[in-house]
RODO-2510 file (C-alpha; in nm, 4 decimals, decimal comma):
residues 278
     n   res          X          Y          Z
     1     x     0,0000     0,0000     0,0000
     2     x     0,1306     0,3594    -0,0693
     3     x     0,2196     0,6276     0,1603
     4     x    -0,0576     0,8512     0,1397
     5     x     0,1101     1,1755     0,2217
     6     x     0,3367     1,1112    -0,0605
     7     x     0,0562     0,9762    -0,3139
     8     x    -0,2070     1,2797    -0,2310
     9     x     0,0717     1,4767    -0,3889
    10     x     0,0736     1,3648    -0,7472
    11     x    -0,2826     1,2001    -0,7807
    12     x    -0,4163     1,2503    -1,1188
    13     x    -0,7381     1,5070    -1,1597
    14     x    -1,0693     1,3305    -1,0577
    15     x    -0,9276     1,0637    -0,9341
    16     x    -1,1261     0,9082    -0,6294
    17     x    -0,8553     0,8866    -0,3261
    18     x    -0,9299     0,6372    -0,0629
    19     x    -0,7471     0,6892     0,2762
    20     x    -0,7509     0,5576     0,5931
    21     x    -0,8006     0,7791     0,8642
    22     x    -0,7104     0,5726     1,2166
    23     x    -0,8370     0,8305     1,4363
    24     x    -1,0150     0,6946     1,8066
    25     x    -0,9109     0,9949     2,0432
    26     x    -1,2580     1,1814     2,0474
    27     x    -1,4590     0,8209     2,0707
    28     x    -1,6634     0,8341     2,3910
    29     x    -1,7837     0,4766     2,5853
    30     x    -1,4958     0,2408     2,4279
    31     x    -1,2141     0,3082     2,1680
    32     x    -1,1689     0,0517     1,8697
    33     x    -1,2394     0,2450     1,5410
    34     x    -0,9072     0,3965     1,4963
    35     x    -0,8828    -0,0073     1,3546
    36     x    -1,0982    -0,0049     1,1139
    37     x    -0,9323     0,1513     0,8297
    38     x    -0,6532    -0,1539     0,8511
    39     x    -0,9225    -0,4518     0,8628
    40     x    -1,0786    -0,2776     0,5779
    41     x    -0,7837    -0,2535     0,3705
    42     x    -0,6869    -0,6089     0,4694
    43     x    -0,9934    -0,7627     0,3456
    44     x    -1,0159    -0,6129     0,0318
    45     x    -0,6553    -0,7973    -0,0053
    46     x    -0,7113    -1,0983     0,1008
    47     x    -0,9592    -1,2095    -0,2018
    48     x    -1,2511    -1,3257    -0,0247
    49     x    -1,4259    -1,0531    -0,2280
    50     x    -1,4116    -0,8644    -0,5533
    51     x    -1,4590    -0,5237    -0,6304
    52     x    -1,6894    -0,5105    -0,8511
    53     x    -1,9663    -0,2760    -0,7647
    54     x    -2,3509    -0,3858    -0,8464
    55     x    -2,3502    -0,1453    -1,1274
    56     x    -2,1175    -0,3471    -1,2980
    57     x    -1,8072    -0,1337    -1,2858
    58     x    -1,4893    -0,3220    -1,1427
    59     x    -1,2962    -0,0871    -0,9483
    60     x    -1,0120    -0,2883    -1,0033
    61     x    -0,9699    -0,1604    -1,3434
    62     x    -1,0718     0,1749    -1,3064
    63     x    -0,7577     0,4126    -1,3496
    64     x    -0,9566     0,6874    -1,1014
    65     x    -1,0131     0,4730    -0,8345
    66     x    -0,7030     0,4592    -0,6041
    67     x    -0,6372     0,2871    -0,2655
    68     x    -0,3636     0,4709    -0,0664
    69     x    -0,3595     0,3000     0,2823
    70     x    -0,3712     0,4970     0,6128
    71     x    -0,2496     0,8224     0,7156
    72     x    -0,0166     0,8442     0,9693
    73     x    -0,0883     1,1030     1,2869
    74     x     0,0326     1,2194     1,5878
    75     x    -0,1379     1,1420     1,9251
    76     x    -0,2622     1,4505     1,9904
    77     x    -0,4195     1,8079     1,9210
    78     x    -0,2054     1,8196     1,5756
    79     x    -0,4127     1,4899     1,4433
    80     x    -0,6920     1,7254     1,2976
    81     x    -0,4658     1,9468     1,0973
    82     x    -0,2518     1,6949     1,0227
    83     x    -0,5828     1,5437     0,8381
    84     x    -0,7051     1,8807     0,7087
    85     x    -0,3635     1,9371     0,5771
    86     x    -0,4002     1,5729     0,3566
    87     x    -0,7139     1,6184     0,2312
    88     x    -0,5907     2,0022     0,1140
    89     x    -0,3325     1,8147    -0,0937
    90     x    -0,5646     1,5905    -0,2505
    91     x    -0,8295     1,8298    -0,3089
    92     x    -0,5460     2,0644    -0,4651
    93     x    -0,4641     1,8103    -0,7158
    94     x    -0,8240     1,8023    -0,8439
    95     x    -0,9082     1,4955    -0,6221
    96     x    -1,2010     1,3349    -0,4285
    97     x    -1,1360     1,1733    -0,0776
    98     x    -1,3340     0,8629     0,0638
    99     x    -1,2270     0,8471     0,4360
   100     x    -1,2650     0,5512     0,5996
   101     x    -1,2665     0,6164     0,9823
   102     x    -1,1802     0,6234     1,2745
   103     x    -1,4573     0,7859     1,4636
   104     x    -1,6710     1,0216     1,3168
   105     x    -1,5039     1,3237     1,4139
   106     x    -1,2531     1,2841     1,1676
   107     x    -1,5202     1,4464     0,9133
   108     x    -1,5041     1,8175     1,0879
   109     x    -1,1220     1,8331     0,9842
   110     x    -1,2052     1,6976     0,6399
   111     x    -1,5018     1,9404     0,5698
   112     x    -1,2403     2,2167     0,6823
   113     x    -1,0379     2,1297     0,4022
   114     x    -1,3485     2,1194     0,1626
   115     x    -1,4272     2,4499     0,2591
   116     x    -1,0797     2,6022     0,1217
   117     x    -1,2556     2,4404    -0,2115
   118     x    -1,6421     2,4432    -0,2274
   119     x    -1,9026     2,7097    -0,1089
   120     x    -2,2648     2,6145     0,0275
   121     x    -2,1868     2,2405     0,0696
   122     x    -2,4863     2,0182     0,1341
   123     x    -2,3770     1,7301     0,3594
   124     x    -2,5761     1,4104     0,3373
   125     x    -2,5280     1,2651     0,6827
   126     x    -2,6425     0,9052     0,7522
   127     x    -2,6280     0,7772     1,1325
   128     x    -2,8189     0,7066     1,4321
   129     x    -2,7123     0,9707     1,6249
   130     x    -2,7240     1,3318     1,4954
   131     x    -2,3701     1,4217     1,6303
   132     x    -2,4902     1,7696     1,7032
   133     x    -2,3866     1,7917     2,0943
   134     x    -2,2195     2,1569     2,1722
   135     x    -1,9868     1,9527     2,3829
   136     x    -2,0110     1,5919     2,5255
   137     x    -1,8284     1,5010     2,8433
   138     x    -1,5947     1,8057     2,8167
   139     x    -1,5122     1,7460     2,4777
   140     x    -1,6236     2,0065     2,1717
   141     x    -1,4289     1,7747     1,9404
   142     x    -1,5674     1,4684     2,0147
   143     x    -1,7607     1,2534     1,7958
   144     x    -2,0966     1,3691     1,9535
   145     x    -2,0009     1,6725     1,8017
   146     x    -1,8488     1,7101     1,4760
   147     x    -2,1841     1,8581     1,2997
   148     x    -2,2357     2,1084     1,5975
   149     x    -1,8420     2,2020     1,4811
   150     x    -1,9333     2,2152     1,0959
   151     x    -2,2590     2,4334     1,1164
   152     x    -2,0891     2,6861     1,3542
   153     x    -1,7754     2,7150     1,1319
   154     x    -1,9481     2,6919     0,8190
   155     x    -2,2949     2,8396     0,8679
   156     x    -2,3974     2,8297     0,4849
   157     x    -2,3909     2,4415     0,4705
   158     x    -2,6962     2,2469     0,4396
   159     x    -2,7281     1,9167     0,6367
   160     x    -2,9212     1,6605     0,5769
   161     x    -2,9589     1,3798     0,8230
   162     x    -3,0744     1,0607     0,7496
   163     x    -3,1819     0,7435     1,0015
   164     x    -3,1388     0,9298     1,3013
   165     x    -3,2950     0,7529     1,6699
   166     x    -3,1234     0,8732     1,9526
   167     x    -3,2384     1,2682     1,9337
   168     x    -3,2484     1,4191     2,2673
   169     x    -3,3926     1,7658     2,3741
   170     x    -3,0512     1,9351     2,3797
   171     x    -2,9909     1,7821     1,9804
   172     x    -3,3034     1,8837     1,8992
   173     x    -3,2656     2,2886     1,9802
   174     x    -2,9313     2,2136     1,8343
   175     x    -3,1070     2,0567     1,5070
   176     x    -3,3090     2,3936     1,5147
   177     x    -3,0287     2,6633     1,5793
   178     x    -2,8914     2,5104     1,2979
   179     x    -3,1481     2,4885     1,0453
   180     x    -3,0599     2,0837     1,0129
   181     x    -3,2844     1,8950     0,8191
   182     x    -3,3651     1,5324     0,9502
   183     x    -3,5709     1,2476     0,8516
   184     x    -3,5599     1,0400     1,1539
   185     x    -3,5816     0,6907     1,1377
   186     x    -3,9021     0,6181     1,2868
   187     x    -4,0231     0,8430     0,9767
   188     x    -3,8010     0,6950     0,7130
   189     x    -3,9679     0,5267     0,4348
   190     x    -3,8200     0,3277     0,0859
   191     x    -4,0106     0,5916    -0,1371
   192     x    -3,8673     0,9050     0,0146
   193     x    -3,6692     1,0638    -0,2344
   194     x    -3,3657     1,2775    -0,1170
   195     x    -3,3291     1,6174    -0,2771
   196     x    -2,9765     1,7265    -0,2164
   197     x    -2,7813     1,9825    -0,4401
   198     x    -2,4472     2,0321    -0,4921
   199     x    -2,1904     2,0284    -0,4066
   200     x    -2,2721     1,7418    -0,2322
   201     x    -2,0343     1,5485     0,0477
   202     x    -2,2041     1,1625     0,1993
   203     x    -2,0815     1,1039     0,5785
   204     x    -2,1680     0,7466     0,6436
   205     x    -2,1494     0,6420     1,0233
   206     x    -2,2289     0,2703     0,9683
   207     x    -2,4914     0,2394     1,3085
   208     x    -2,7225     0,3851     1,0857
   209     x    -2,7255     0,0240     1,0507
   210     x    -2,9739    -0,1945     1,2354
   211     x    -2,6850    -0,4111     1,4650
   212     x    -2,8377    -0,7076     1,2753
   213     x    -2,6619    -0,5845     0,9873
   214     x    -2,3297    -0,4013     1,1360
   215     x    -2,2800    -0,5130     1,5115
   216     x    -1,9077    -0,4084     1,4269
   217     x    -1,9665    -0,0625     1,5689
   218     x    -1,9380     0,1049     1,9479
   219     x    -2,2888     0,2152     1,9967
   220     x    -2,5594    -0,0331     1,8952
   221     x    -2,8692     0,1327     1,8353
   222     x    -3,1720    -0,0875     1,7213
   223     x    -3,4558     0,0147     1,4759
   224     x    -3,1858     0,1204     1,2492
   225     x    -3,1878     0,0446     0,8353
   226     x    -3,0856    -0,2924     0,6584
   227     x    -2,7944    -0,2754     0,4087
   228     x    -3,0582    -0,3082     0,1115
   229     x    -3,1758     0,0406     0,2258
   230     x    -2,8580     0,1953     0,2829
   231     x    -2,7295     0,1010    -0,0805
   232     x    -3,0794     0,2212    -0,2241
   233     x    -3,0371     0,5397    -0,0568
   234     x    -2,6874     0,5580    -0,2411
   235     x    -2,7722     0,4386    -0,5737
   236     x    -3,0222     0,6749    -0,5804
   237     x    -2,8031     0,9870    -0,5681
   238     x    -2,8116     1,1383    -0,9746
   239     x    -2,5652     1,4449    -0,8523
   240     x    -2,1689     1,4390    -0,8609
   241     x    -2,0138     1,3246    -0,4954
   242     x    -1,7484     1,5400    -0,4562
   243     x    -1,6496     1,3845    -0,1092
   244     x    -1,7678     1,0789     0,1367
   245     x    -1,6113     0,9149     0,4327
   246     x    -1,7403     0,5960     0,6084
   247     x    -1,6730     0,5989     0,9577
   248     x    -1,7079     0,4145     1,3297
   249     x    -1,6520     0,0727     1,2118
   250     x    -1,4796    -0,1117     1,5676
   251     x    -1,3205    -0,4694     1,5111
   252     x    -1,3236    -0,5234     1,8344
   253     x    -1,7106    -0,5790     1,8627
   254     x    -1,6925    -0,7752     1,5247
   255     x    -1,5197    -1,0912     1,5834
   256     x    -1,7499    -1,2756     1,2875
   257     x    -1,5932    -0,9800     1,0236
   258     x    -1,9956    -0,9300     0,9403
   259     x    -1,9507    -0,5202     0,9603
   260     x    -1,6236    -0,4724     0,8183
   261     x    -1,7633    -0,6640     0,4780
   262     x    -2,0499    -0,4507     0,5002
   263     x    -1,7788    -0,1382     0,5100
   264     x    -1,6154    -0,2831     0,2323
   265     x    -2,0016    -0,3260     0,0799
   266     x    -2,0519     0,0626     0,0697
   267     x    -1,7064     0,1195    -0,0188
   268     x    -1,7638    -0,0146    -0,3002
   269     x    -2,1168     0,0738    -0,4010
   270     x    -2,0030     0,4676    -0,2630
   271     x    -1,7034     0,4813    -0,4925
   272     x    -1,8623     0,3317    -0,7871
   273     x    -2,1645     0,6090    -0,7558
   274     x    -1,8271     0,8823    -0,7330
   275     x    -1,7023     0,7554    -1,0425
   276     x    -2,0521     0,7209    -1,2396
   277     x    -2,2616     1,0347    -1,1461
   278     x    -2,0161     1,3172    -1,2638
***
């Protein structure tokens, strides 16, 4: 596998990047996720799998599809620019990241290099918690809080979550302050059809998940969608994806591999979409 910080610097134009980002600091209840990225990478090496997307394109032989391993970061407050600072590079060689996480914090450092690049973003955010927290347990950069980070840094972004079931009272004002819209879970239905504009950026937290589908993750929340649904709501996307990242996959609570295939599922189903809908 490449070095990233040396690939992001000569990456051909249009050419979908995807990087590890092992990042676990700002996880709250138990750490794992920072070893996702790895199992994911493994997996797609060890030939259990192809990638061939349902579409029909084999990302194999696509010349913009690139895997470039995991970035490498320091154990502390320099992790987020450290990440900011990658996905600048990429972005200023005419590329488009897919992160693979880590917890979902990592996505407020990426969307800070996005914003160097894009104006107005629309995020399409797909979880079961809305990640909107001011703070949570002391921590404003924690992944309870990466949208709450976003929207008050970048105020003219629309975002659009998806599958949410764990709104509280203080998320909710939040959800409002913001102007976020939501379709929560409980009012989630196969024939809703997303309007989203562009630019347009997909943050995947996998327990959007039912844990019958992904119990690979830290916080299991039932009533959540099946994979089916989760790939519909992707295929379904007829705008350019100028960014994604896929995020809070833990190993350690997915000793079967069921949730890291799943990753490696909308990986591949994400990327192909990237490559199709320009």
């Amino acid at each position: 596998m490449n070095d990233p910080q040396r690939s992001l610097k000569r990456i051909p134009p249009d050419t979908i990047a995807v990087v590890g980002i092992p990042w676990d600091v700002n996880s709250s209840f138990i750490r794992g996720p920072a070893e996702g990225p790895e199992k994911i990478f493994e997996l797609i090496g060890a030939g259990s799998t192809n990638l061939c997307a349902e579409i029909g394109l084999d990302l194999a032989e696509a010349e913009r599809f690139k895997l470039l391993g995991h970035l490498t970061l320091e154990n502390g407050p320099k992790a987020f620019e450290q990440i900011t600072s990658a996905v600048d590079t990429l972005l200023g060689q005419g590329g488009r990241l897919l992160a693979l996480g880590g917890d979902h914090s990592i996505t407020y450092p990426i969307i800070r290099a996005y914003s160097n690049y894009y104006d107005n973003l629309t995020i399409l955010h797909l979880d079961a918690h809305p990640d909107l927290y001011q703070e949570y347990k002391n921590n404003a950069l924690s992944h309870a809080c990466p949208f709450a980070r976003i929207m008050e840094d970048f105020p003219h972004t629309r975002l659009v979550q998806v599958g949410i079931r764990t709104r509280n009272p203080h998320q909710r004002l939040q959800a409002s302050r913001f102007g976020v819209e939501s379709i929560d879970m409980r009012d989630w239905r196969e024939d809703i059809k997303l309007k989203l504009d562009v630019p347009l950026y997909v943050s995947i937290d996998l327990d959007v998940l039912d844990p019958a589908y992904a119990p690979g993750v830290s916080h299991h929340e039932p009533g959540g969608m099946t994979t089916r649904e989760l790939l519909r709501i992707i295929n379904d996307i007829r705008i350019p994806i100028i960014g994604a990242d896929i995020v809070e996959l833990n190993p350690q609570r997915d000793p079967l591999g069921i949730t890291v295939m799943v990753a490696v599922k909308v990986l591949k189903e994400l990327a192909a979409k990237m490559l199709s809908s320009d």
